[in-house]
VEXDREN-28600 format. One record per residue (C-alpha): residue number from 1; residue in one letter; x negated, y, z negated. Coordinates in steps of 0.5 Angstrom, whole numbers. Example, Ala and Ser with C-alpha at 12.3 -4.5 7.8 and 13.67 -1.06 7.14 Angstrom:
2
<marza 1 A <-25 -9 -16>>
<marza 2 S <-27 -2 -14>>
***
This chain:
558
<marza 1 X <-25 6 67>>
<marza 2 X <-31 1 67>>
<marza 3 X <-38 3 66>>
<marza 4 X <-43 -1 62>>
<marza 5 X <-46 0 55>>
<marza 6 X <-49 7 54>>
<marza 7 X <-57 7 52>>
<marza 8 X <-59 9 47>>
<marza 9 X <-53 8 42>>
<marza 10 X <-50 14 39>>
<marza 11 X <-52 18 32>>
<marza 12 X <-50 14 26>>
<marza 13 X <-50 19 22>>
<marza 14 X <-42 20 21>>
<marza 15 X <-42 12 19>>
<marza 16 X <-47 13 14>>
<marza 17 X <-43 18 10>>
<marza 18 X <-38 14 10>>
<marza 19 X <-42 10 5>>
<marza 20 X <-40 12 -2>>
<marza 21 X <-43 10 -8>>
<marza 22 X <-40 11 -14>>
<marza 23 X <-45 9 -19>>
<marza 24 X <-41 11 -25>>
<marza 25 X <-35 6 -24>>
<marza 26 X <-39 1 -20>>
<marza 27 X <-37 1 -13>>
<marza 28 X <-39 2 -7>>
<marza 29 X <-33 5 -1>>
<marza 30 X <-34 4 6>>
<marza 31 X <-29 9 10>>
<marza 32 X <-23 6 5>>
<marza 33 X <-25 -1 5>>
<marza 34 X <-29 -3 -2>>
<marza 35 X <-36 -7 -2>>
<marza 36 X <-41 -11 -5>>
<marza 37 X <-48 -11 -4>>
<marza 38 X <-51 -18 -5>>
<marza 39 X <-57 -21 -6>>
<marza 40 X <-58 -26 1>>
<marza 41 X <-61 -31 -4>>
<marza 42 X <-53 -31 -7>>
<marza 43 X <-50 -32 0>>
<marza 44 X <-55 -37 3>>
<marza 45 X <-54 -41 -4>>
<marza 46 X <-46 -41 -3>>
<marza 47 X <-47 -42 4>>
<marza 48 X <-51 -49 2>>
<marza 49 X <-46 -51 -3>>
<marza 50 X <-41 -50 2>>
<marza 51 X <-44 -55 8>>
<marza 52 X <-46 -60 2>>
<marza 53 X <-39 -60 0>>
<marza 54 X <-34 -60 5>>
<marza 55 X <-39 -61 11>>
<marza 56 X <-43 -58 17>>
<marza 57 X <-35 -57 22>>
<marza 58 X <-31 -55 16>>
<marza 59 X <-36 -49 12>>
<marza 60 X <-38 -46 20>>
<marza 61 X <-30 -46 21>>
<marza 62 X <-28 -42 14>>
<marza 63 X <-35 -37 15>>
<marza 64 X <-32 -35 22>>
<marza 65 X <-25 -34 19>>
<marza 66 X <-29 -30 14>>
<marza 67 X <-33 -25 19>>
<marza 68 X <-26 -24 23>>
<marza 69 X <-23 -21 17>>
<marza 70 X <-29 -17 17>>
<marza 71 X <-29 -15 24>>
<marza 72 X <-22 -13 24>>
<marza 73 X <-23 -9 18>>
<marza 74 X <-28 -5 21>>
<marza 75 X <-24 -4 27>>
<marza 76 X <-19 0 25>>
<marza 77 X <-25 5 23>>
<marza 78 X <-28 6 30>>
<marza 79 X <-23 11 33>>
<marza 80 X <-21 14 26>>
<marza 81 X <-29 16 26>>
<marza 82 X <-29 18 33>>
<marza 83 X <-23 20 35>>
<marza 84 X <-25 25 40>>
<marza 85 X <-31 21 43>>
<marza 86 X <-31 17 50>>
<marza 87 X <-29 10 49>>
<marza 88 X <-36 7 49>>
<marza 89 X <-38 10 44>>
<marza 90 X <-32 9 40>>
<marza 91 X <-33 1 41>>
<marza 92 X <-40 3 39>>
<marza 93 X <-38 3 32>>
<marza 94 X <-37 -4 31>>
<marza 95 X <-45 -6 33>>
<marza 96 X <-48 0 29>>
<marza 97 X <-43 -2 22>>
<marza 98 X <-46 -9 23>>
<marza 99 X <-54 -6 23>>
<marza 100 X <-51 -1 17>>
<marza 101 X <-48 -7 13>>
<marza 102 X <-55 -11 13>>
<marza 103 X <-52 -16 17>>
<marza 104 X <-57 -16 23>>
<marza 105 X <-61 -12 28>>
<marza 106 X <-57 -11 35>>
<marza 107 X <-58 -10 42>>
<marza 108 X <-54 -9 48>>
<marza 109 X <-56 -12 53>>
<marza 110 X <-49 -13 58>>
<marza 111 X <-42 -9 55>>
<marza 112 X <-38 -7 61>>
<marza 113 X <-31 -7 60>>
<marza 114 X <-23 -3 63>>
<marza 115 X <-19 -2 58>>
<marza 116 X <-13 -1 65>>
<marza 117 X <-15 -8 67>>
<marza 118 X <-16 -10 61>>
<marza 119 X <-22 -14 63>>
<marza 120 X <-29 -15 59>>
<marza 121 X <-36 -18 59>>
<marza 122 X <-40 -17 53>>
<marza 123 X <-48 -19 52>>
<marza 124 X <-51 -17 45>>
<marza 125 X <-58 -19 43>>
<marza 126 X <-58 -21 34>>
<marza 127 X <-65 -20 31>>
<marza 128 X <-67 -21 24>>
<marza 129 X <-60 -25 23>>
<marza 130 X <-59 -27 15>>
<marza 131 X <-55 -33 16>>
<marza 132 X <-61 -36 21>>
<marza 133 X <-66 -33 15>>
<marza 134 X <-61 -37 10>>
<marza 135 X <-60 -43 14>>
<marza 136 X <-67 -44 16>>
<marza 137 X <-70 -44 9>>
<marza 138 X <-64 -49 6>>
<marza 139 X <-64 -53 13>>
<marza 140 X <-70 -51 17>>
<marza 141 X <-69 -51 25>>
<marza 142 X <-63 -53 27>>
<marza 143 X <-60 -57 34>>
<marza 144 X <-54 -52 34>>
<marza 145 X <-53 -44 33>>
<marza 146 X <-52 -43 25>>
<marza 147 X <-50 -35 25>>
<marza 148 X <-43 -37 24>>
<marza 149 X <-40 -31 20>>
<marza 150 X <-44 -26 25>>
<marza 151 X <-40 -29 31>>
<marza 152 X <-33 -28 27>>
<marza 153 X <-35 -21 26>>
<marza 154 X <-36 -19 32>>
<marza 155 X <-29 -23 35>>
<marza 156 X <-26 -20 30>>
<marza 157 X <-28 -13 32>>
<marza 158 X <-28 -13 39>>
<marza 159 X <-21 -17 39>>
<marza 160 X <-18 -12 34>>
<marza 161 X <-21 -6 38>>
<marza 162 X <-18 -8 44>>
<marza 163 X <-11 -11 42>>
<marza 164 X <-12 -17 46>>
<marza 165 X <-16 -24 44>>
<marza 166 X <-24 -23 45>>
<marza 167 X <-29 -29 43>>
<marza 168 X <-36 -29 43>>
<marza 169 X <-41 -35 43>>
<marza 170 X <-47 -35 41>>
<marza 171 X <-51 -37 46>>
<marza 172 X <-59 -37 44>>
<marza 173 X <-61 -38 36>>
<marza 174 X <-67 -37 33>>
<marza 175 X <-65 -42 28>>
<marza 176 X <-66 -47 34>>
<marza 177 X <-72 -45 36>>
<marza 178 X <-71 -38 41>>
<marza 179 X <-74 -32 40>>
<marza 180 X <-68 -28 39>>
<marza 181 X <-60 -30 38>>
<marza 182 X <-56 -28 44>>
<marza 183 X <-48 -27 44>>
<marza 184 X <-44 -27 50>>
<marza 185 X <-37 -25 49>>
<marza 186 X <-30 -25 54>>
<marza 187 X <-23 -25 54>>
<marza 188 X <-21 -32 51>>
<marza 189 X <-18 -33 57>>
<marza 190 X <-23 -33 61>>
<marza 191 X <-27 -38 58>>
<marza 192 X <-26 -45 61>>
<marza 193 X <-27 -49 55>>
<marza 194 X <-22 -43 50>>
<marza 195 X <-19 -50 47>>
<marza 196 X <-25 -51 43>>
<marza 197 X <-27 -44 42>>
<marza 198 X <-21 -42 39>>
<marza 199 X <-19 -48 35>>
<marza 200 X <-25 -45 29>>
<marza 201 X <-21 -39 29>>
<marza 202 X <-15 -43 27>>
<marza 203 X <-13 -46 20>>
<marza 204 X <-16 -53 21>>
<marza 205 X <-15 -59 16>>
<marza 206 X <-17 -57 10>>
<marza 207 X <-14 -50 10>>
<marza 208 X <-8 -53 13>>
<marza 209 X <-7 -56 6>>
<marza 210 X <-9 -51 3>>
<marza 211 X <-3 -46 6>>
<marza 212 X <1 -51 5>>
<marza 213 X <0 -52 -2>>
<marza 214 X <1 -44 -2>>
<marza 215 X <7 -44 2>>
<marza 216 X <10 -50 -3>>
<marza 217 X <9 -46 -9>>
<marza 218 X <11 -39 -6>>
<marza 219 X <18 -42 -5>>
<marza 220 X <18 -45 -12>>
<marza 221 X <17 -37 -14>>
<marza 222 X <22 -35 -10>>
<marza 223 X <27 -40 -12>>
<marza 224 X <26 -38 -19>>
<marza 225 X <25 -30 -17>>
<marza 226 X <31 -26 -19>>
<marza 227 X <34 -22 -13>>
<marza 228 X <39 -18 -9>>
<marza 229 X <42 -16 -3>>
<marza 230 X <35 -11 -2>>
<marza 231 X <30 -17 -3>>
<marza 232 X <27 -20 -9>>
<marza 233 X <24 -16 -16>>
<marza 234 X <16 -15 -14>>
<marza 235 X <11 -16 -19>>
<marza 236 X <7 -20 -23>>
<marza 237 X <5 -16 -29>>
<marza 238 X <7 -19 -36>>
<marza 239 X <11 -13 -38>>
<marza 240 X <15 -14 -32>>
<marza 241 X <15 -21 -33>>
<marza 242 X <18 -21 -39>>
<marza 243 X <23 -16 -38>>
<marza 244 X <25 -21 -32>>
<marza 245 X <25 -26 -37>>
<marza 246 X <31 -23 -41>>
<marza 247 X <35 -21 -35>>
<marza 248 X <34 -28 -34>>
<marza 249 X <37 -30 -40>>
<marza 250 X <43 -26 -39>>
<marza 251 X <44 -27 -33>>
<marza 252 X <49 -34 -35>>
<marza 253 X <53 -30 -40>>
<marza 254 X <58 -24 -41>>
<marza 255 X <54 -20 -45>>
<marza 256 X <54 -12 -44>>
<marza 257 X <46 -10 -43>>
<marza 258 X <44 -4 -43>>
<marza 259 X <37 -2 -40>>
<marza 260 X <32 3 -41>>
<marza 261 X <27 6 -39>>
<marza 262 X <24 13 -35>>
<marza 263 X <28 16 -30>>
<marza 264 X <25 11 -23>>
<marza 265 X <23 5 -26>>
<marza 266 X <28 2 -22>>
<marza 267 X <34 0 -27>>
<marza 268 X <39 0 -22>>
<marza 269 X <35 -5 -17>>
<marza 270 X <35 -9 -24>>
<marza 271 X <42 -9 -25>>
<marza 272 X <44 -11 -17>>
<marza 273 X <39 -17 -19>>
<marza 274 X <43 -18 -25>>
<marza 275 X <50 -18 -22>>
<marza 276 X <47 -23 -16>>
<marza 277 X <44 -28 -21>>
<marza 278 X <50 -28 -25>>
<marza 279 X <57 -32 -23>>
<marza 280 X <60 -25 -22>>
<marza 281 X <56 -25 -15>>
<marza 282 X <61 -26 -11>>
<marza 283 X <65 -21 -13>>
<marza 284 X <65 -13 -12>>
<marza 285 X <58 -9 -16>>
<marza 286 X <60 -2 -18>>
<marza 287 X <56 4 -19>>
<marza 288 X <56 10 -23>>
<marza 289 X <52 15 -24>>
<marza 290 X <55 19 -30>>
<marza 291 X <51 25 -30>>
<marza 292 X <53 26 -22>>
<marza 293 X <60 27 -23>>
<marza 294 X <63 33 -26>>
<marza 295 X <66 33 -34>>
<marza 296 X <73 35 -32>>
<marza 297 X <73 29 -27>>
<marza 298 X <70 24 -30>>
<marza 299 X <76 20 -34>>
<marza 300 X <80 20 -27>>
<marza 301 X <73 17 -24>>
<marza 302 X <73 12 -29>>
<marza 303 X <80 10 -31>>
<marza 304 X <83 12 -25>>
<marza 305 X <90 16 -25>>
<marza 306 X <97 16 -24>>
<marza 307 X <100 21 -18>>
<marza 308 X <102 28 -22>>
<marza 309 X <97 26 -27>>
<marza 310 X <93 33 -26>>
<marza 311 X <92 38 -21>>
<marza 312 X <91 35 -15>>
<marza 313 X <93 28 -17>>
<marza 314 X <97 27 -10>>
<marza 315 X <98 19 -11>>
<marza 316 X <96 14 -16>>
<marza 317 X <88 12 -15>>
<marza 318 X <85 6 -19>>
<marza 319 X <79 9 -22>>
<marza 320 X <72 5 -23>>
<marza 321 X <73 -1 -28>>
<marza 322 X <79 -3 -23>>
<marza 323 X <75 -3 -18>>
<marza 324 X <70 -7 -21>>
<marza 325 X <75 -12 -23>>
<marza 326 X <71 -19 -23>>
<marza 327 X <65 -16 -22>>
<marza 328 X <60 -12 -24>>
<marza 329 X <60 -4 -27>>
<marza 330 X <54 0 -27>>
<marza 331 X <54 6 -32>>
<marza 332 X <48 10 -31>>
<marza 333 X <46 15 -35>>
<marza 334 X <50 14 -40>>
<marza 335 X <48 18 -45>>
<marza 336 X <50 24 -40>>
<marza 337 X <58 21 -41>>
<marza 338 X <62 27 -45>>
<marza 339 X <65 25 -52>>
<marza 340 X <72 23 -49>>
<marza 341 X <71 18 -44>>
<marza 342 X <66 15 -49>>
<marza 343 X <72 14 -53>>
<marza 344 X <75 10 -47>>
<marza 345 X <69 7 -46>>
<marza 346 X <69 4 -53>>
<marza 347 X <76 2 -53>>
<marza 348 X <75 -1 -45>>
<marza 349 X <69 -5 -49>>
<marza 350 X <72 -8 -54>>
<marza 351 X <80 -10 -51>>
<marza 352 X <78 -11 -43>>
<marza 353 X <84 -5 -42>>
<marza 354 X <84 1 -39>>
<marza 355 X <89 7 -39>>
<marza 356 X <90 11 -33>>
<marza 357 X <91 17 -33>>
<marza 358 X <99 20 -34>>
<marza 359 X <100 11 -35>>
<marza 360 X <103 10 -41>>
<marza 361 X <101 2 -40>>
<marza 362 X <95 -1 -40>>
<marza 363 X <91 -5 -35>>
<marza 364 X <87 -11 -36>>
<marza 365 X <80 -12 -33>>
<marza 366 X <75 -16 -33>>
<marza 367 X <69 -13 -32>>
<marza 368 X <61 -14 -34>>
<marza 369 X <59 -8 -37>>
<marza 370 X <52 -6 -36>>
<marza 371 X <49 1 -37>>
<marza 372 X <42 4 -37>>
<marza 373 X <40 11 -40>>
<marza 374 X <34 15 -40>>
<marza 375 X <34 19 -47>>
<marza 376 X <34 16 -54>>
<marza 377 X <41 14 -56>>
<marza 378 X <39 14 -63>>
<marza 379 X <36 21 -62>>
<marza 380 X <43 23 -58>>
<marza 381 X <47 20 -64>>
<marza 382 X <43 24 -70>>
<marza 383 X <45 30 -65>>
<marza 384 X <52 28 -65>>
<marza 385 X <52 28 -57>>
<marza 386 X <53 20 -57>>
<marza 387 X <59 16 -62>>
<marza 388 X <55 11 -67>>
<marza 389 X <60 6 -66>>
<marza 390 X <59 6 -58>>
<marza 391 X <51 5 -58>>
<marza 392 X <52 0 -62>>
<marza 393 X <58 -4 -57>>
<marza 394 X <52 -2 -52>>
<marza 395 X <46 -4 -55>>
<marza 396 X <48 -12 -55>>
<marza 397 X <43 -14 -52>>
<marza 398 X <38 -9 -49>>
<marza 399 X <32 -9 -45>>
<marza 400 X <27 -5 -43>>
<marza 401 X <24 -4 -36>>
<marza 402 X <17 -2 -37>>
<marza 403 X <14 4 -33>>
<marza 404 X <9 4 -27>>
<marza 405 X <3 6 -31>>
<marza 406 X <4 -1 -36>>
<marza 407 X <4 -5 -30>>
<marza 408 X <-1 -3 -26>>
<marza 409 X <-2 -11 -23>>
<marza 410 X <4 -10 -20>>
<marza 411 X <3 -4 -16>>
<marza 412 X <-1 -7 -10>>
<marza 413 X <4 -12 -9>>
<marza 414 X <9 -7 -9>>
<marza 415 X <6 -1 -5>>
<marza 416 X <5 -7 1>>
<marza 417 X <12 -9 1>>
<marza 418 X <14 -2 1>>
<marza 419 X <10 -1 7>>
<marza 420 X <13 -7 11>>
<marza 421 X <20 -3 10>>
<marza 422 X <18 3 12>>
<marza 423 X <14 0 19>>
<marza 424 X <21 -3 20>>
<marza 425 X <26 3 18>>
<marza 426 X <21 8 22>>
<marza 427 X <19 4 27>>
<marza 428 X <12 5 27>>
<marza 429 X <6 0 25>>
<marza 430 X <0 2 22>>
<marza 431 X <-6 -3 19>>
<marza 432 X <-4 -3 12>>
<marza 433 X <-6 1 6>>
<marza 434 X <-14 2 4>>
<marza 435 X <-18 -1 -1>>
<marza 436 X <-20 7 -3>>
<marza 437 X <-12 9 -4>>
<marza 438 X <-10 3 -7>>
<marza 439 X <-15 4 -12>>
<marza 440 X <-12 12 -13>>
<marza 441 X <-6 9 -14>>
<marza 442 X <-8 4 -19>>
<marza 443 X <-11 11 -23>>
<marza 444 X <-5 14 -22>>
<marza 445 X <-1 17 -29>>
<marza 446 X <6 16 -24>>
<marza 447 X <12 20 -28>>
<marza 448 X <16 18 -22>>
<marza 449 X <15 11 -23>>
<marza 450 X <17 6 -18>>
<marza 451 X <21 12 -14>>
<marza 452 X <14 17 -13>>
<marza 453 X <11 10 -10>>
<marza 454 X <16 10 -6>>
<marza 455 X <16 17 -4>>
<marza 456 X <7 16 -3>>
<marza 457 X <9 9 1>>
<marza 458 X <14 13 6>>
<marza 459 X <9 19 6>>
<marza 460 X <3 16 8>>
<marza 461 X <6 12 13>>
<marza 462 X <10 18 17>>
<marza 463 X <2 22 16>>
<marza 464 X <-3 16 18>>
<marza 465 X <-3 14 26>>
<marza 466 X <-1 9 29>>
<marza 467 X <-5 2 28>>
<marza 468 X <-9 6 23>>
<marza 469 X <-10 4 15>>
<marza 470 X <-7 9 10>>
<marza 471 X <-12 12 6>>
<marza 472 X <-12 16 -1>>
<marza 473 X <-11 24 4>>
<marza 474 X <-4 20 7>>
<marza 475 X <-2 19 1>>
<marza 476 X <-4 24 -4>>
<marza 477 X <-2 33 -2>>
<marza 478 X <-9 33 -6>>
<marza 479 X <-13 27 -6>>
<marza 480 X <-17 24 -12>>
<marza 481 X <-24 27 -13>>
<marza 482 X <-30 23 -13>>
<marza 483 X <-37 23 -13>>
<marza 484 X <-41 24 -6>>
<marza 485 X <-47 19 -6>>
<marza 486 X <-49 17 2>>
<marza 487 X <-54 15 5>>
<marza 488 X <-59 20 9>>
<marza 489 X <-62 17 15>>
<marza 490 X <-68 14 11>>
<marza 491 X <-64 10 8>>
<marza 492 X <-65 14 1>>
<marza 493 X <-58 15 -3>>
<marza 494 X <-56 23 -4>>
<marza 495 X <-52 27 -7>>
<marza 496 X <-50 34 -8>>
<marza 497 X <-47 39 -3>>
<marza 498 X <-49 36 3>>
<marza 499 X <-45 31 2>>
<marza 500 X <-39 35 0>>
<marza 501 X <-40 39 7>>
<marza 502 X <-41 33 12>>
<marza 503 X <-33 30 9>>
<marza 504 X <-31 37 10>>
<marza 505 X <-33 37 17>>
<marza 506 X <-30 29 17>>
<marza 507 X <-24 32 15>>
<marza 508 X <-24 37 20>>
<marza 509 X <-25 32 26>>
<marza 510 X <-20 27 24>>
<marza 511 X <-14 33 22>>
<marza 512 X <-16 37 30>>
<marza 513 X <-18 44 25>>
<marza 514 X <-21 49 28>>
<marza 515 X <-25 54 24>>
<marza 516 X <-22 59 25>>
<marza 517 X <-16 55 23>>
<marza 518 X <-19 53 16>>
<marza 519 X <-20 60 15>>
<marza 520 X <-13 62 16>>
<marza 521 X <-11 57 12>>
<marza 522 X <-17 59 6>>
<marza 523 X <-15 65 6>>
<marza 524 X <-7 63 5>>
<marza 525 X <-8 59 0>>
<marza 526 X <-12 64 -4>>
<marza 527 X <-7 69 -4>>
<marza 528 X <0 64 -5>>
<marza 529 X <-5 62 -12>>
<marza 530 X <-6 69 -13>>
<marza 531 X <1 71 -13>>
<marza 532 X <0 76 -8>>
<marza 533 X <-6 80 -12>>
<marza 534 X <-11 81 -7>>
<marza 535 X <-16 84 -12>>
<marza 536 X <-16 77 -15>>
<marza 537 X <-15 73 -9>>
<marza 538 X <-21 76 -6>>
<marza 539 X <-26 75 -12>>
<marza 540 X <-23 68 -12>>
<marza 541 X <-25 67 -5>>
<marza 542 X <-32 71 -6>>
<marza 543 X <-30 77 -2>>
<marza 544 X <-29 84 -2>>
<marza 545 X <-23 87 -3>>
<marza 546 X <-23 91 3>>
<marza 547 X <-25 84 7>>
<marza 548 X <-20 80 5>>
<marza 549 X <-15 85 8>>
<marza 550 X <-20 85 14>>
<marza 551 X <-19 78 15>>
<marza 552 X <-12 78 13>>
<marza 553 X <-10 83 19>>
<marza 554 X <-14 79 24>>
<marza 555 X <-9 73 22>>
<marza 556 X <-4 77 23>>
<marza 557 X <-6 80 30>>
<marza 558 X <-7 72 32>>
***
């Protein structure tokens, strides 16, 4: 297909409510993203100082960089707010989000693109541009166009919406003394002069320091960051920073660690990364979940058994510790471990030796015990489920492993990790996580822990389309509330029900729901809460009861 741009754009009522307002926690959302007003006096101010310190070259480079993220951001919303609208007035989005976020006034002159042929030529008229406005008040005219992060933001958006490089110059500017800016934009191969173009959008001599400076330092912390054969331990918090520093400490020793800490903060990711920090790593890393295995089975698991030994015992099998025998053994859920294997465990401990089964001679291993609990060990011995003496050979050197909730810095880095992980498990990509999610996750009481993450990570991925950003709905079966302040067409802030039904209406469009699908569901889940009573059912949903049964009948004749 290839048309020109319609006239006039569409409706932006479906952007405005995307601008949400939560004045009580003093944010500002847009889709998913999160945003800031500013006074243009502070932009033009940090512009100034920018100019003055690194130059004229190097600031028009950084702020080009800048509205190509943004652009790019605002891309990934364009098909996701109108998903069932033609191709123009999907790409509309970008022009009419820039005039909604205050940047400039747009016009389209010229917009005629084919998305087969992948070819595209575009003339967008700026007026009341705020860099020309800031420019001109610090600098007064000027011999070359000043609107450098506009000119990135619509590179930005028009590349990301197309999948394919779009530049724009800026080919008129108010600043040089025309009535209005004007931009064209092409293909960068089809500009003769795409070096030039291009190189602005590439990190120059500063920035290339700059990532150097990073790169050197990224690989410092990766050499001193613990890991294993799945990656690198994330995070960055100072409890998890300090539960890393003694894993550290014991990496180089003998010693028996016991970790704590609730089910799915990772205790078994800790222990692989002790293993492999410590002169063991070559050597077999063995893992047992004690409270897995059945009672009756667990000493021949642990300690092995001669053929004979019990019913069953076709031949003699080496049990756990020998398998282990050089490296690492990993006792979880240690506190699930009945009586008599603990005895063994303690001898075992305290000798280097086991007995199998039916053996009447001992073995001897060698064999770093680390174990992890999830219960009160003290707790379970004032209970008598747990040997004193046992907890105390165990409790050498314990560490805890804090929990989601106490490490809140540490949640991004990891749900982003996860993400990369599960694009490449699943085969699918997708533009990332939204400011919006990472912001519910950050708010999340987490008694899962890292596991749940893992499971919401996975979730969203699988539930987001494909090139789009998961957002709070993937993640969450019932997203987070918030309050629903938006924008009217007068420019006014509302809030109340409105507001309410027009991302009801929102959420229909992108989910592909029709009425009678709402409905259908509605009534359902009315009736599930309910247990089955129709009576309450029907008062929940503000309906008779012989309505309700009405409806229901319909819903089973559809």
């Amino acid at each position: 297909m290839s048309s020109e741009f319609p006239s006039p754009l569409p409706s932006d009522a479906d952007l405005r409510r995307l601008v949400h307002f939560s004045a009580g926690d003093g944010r500002i959302w847009l889709g998913g993203h999160r945003m800031v007003l500013l006074h243009l006096s502070g932009l033009a101010s940090l512009r100034k100082e920018l100019i003055e310190t690194i130059g004229v070259e190097q600031t028009r480079r950084v702020l080009k960089r800048a509205g190509y993220e943004s652009g790019v951001r605002d891309a990934a919303l364009s098909r996701q707010v109108r998903p069932h609208a033609n191709p123009f007035q999907q790409f509309a989005v970008g022009p009419q989000l820039h005039m909604l976020e205050g940047a400039v006034q747009v016009t389209a002159e010229h917009c005629e693109f084919d998305l087969e042929a992948g070819t595209y030529h575009g003339i967008f008229r700026w007026d009341h541009s705020w860099e020309v406005e800031a420019h001109t008040r610090d600098f007064g005219t000027s011999n070359d166009p000043v609107c450098w992060m506009l000119l990135g933001y619509a590179s930005g958006y028009t590349t990301g919406f197309f999948g394919q490089q779009i530049l724009y110059k800026e080919v008129q500017c108010a600043a040089c003394g025309h009535e209005h800016c004007r931009i064209e934009g092409r293909p960068l191969s089809n500009w003769p002069d795409a070096a030039q173009i291009q190189e602005d959008y590439e990190a120059d001599s500063l920035l290339v320091r700059i990532e150097d400076l990073q790169a050197d330092l990224d690989s410092l912390r990766g050499s001193l960051c613990p890991s294993d054969d799945l990656g690198e331990l994330i995070g960055r918090s100072r409890a998890f920073e300090k539960a890393i520093a003694l894993l550290r400490k014991a990496a180089g020793t003998q010693v028996t660690v016991l970790l704590t800490g609730e089910t799915g903060v990772g205790k078994e990711r800790f222990a692989r990364t002790l293993h492999a920090m410590s002169p063991r790593a070559g050597k077999p890393f063995v893992a047992v979940n004690c409270a897995a295995l059945p009672h009756d089975l667990i000493e021949s698991e642990l300690f092995g058994a001669e053929k004979g030994a019990f019913t069953g015992a076709g031949a003699a099998r080496p049990g756990r510790f020998e398998r282990a025998d050089g490296g690492t053994l990993f006792l979880d859920e240690l506190g699930e471990l009945p009586p008599a294997a603990q005895a063994k465990l303690l001898r075992v401990l305290q000798t280097g030796e086991v007995e199998r089964l039916g053996a009447t001679a001992v073995r001897k291993v060698d064999v770093r015990v680390v174990a992890a609990t999830n219960v009160d060990l003290e707790a379970a011995v004032a209970a008598g489920r747990f040997r004193r003496d046992l907890m105390y050979r165990l409790n050498v050197y314990p560490i805890a492993i804090p929990a989601l909730r106490e490490r809140v810095e540490d949640i991004e880095p990891l749900a982003n990790h996860m993400l990369q992980h599960f694009m490449a498990l699943h085969n699918k990509r997708v533009a990332g996580i939204t400011d919006r999610a990472l912001d519910a996750m950050r708010h999340h009481a987490w008694p899962g822990n890292v596991r749940e993450l893992e499971n919401l990570v996975e979730r969203g991925l699988i539930i987001t389309p494909p090139g789009q950003m998961v957002d709070v709905e993937d993640l969450f079966a019932v997203a987070p509330a918030r309050p629903q302040v938006t924008l009217s067409p007068d420019g006014e802030l509302r809030q109340g029900e409105a507001s309410d039904l027009a991302s009801l209406y929102d959420e229909l469009q992108k989910r592909g729901l029709s009425l009678d699908a709402l409905e259908d569901g509605l009534i359902q889940q009315a009736v599930d809460r309910a247990g089955g009573n129709l009576s309450a059912a029907a008062r929940a949903l503000g309906l008779t009861r012989p309505q309700l049964s009405y409806r229901l009948q319909r819903i089973k004749e559809r």
